[in-house]
C-alpha positions in Angstrom: 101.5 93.1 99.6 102.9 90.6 96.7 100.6 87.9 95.4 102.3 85.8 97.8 100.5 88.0 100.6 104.1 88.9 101.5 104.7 93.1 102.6 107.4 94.8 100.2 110.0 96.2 101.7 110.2 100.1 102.8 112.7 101.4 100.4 114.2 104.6 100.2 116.8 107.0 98.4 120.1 108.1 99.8 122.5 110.0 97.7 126.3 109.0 98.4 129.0 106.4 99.0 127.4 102.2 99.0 130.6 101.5 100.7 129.7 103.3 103.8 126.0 102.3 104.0 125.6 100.4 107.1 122.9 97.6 106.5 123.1 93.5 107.4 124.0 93.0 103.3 125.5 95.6 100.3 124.2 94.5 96.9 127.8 95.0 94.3 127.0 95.2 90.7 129.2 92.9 89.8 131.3 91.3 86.7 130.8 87.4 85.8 134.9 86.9 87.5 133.5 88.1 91.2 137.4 89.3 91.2 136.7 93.2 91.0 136.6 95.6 88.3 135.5 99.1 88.1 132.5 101.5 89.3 130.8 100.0 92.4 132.5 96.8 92.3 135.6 98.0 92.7 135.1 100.3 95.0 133.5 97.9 97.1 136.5 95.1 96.7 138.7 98.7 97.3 136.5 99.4 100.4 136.1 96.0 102.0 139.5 94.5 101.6 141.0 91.3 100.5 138.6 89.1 102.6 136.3 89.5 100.2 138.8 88.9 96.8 139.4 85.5 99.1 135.9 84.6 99.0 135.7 85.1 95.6 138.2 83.4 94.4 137.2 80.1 96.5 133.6 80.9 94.8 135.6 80.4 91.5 137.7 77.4 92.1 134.4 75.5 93.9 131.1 76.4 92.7 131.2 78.9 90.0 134.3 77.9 87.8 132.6 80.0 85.0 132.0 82.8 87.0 128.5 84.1 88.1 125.7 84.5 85.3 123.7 87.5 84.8 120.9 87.7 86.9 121.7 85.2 89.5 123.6 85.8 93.1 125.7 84.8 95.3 127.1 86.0 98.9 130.4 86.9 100.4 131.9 88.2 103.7 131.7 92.2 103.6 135.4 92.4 105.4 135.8 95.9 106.6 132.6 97.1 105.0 130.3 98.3 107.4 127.6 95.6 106.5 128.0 92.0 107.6 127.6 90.1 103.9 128.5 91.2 100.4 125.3 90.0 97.6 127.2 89.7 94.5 124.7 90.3 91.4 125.4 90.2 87.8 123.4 93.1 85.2 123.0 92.5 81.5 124.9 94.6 79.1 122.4 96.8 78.1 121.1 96.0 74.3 118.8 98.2 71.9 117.6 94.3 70.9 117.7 93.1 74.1 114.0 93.7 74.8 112.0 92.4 78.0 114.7 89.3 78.0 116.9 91.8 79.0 114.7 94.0 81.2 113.5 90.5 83.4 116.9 89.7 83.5 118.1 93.1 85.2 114.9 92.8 87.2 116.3 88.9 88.4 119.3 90.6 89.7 117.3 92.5 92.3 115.1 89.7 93.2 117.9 87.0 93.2 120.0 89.4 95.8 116.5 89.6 97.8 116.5 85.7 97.6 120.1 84.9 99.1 119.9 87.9 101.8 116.3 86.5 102.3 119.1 82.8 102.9 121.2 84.8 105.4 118.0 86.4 107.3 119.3 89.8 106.2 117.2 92.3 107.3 118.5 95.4 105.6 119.7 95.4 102.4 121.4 98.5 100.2 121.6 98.4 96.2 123.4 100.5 93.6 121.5 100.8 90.6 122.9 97.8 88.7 123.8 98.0 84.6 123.8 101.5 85.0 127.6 102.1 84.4 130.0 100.5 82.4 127.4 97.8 81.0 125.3 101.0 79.4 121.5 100.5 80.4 119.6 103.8 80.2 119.2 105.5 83.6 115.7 105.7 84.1 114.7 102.3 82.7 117.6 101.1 85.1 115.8 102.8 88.0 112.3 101.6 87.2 113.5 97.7 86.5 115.2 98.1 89.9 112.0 99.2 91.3 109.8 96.6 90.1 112.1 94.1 90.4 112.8 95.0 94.5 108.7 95.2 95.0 108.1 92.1 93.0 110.6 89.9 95.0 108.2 88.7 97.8 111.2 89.2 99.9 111.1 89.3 103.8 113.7 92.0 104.1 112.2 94.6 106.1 114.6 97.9 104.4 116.0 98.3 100.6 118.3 101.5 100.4 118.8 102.3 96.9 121.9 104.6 96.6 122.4 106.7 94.2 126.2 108.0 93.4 124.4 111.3 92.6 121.8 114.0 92.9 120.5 112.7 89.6 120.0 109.4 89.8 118.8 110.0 93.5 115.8 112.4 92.1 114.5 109.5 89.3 114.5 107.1 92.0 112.2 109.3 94.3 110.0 109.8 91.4 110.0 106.0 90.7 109.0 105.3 94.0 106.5 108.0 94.1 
């Protein structure tokens, strides 16, 4: 239980694909445009097709007109994902100077994606681990932000799958959870 008296979700590991996960919402690790890019995010805009692009885009032109700020969320359709939404989240570009700023902000992305699928009564959630990539946060401190940041959220989710891309990153997250 959180200090809200709320239970944390079960989470567990799976090593593979996040595109073929089938949960109510897939977390992307997304770029501040929402309008793809590499790693996860593009292969989840690859993956779910250009329903998803589309809601972007009116994301864009309507609400976020700056694009989406690190930390924060926001939903999409999944289109021919096997998961009903798409929870857009933005990582920080890992800094040597960045500090516990940067760490609560990586640990907001994970709570903020708990908080809108929480919104659409999501009831099963997966996540990549997000800043990991391209944006250069160190593996394990990626893994254990994610973990306190998923049993922090006070979230009703029932199910987090964390899914690792490889054996790896599959093994610290079983330790982190441990």
């Amino acid at each position: 239980m959180d200090s809200a008296g709320t239970a944390a979700p079960a989470i567990e590991v799976v090593r593979g694909d996040i595109t073929l996960i089938r949960v109510d919402a897939v977390v992307n690790a997304a770029n501040s445009s929402l309008l793809g890019g590499g790693g996860v995010d593009g292969a989840i805009h690859r993956a779910g097709g250009p329903a998803i692009l589309a809601e972007c885009r009116a994301l864009r032109r309507t609400t976020l007109p700056d694009g989406l700020p690190a930390g924060q969320a926001v939903a999409t359709t999944a289109g021919d994902l096997p998961a009903r939404w798409v929870i857009h989240t933005v990582g920080p570009v890992h800094s040597p100077t960045g500090g516990e700023r940067q760490a609560a902000l990586l640990r907001s992305c994970y709570a903020s994606s708990l908080a809108v699928a929480d919104r659409l009564h999501a009831r099963t959630v997966s996540f990549p681990l997000v800043s990991a990539g391209a944006y250069g946060w160190p593996v394990d401190d990626a893994v254990a932000q994610a973990v306190e940041g998923i049993r922090a959220s006070g979230t009703a989710v029932g199910a987090v799958t964390l899914v690792a891309f490889d054996e790896h990153v599959a093994d610290l997250m079983r330790r982190a959870l441990a």
